[in-house]
C-alpha positions in Angstrom: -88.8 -61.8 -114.0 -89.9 -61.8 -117.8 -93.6 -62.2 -116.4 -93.1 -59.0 -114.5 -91.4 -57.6 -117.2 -94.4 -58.7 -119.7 -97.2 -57.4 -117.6 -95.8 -54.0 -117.2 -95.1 -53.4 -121.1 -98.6 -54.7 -120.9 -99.8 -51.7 -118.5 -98.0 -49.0 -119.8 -99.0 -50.2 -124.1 -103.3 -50.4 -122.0 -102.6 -46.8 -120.3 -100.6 -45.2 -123.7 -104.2 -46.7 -126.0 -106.5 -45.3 -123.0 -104.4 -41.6 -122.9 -104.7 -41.8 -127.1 -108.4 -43.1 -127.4 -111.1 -40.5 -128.3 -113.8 -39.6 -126.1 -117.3 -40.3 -127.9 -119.6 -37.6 -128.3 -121.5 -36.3 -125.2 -124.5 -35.7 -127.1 -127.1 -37.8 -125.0 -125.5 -35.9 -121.9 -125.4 -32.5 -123.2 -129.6 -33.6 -123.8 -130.1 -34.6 -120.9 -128.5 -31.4 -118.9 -130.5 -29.2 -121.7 -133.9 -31.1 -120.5 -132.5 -30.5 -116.4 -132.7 -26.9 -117.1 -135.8 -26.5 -118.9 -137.4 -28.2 -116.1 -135.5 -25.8 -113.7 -137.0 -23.6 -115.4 -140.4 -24.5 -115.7 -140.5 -25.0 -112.1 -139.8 -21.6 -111.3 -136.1 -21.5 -110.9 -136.0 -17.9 -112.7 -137.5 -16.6 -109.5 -135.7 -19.1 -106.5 -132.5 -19.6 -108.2 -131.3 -17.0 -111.0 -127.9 -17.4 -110.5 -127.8 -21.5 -110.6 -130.1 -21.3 -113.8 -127.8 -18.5 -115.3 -124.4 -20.5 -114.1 -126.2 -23.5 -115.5 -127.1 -22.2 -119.2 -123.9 -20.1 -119.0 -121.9 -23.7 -119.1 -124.1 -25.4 -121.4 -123.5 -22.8 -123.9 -119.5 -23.1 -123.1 -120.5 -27.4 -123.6 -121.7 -26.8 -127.0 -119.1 -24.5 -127.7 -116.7 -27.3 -127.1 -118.6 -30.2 -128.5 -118.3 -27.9 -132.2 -114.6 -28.0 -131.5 -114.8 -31.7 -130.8 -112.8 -31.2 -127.4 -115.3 -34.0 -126.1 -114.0 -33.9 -122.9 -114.6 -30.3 -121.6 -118.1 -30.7 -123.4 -119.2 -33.9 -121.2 -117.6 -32.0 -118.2 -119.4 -28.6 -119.0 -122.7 -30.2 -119.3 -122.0 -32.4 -116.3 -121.2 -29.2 -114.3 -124.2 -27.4 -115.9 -126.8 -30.1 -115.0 -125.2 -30.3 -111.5 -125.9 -26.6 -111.2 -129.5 -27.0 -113.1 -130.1 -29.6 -109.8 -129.1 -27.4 -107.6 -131.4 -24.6 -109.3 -134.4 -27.3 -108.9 -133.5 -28.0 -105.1 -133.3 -24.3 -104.1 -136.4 -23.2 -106.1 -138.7 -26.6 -104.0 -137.1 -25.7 -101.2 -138.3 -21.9 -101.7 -141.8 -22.9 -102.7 -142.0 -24.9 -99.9 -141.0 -22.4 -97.2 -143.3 -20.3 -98.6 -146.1 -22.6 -98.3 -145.5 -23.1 -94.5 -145.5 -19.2 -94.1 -148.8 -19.3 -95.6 -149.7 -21.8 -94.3 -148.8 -20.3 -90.5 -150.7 -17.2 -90.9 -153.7 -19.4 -92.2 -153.1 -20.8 -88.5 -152.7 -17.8 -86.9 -156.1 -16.0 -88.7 -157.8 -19.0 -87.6 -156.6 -19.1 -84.1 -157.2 -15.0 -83.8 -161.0 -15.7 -85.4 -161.5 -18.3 -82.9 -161.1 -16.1 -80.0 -162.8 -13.3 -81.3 -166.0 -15.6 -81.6 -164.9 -16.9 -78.2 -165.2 -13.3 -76.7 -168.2 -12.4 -78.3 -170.2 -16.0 -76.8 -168.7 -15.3 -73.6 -170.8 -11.7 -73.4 
């Protein structure tokens, strides 16, 4: 009984020092999502994803804003949420750049094919 006893005074004094110990600075994170957008961003995100790429800077901003207040916390989970969206922003704009290049890429084909018969008909006269 005083083992039990002993272990949970030894659980609850380990959850009361986690609950009361300070979270270290994000500042490699909030880096890291700041470097996420600016690659969003250089990729072309402005023009495939605007609203991720707004949402994304939009919470980085609000991450720095909490990082100054040292509320450490919301800051790592600002810029975690902000690179998550910058992702997302990267994603959508390949995925755009991509279906544009197979639309292109299909009227090539189709210019082609259309060429091809026209040189058809002509040999066939």
């Amino acid at each position: 009984m005083n083992a039990l006893k002993t272990l949970i005074s030894c659980s609850t004094g380990l959850l009361l020092f986690a609950a009361c110990g300070t979270t270290n600075p994000p500042t490699q994170q909030l880096t890291q999502t700041e470097t996420v957008i600016s690659q969003a961003a250089q990729i072309g995100a402005g023009d495939y994803a605007p609203l991720e790429l707004r949402e994304a800077r939009r919470k980085l901003d609000e991450a720095r804003r909490a990082y100054d207040r040292k509320d450490y916390e919301q800051a790592a989970r600002l810029a975690e949420q902000a690179q998550v969206d910058a992702e997302l922003a990267q994603i959508k704009t390949l995925s755009g750049k991509a279906e544009k290049a197979v639309t292109e890429l299909r009227e090539s084909i189709r210019l082609l094919k259309e060429e091809i018969e026209l040189n058809r008909n002509r040999n066939e006269r």
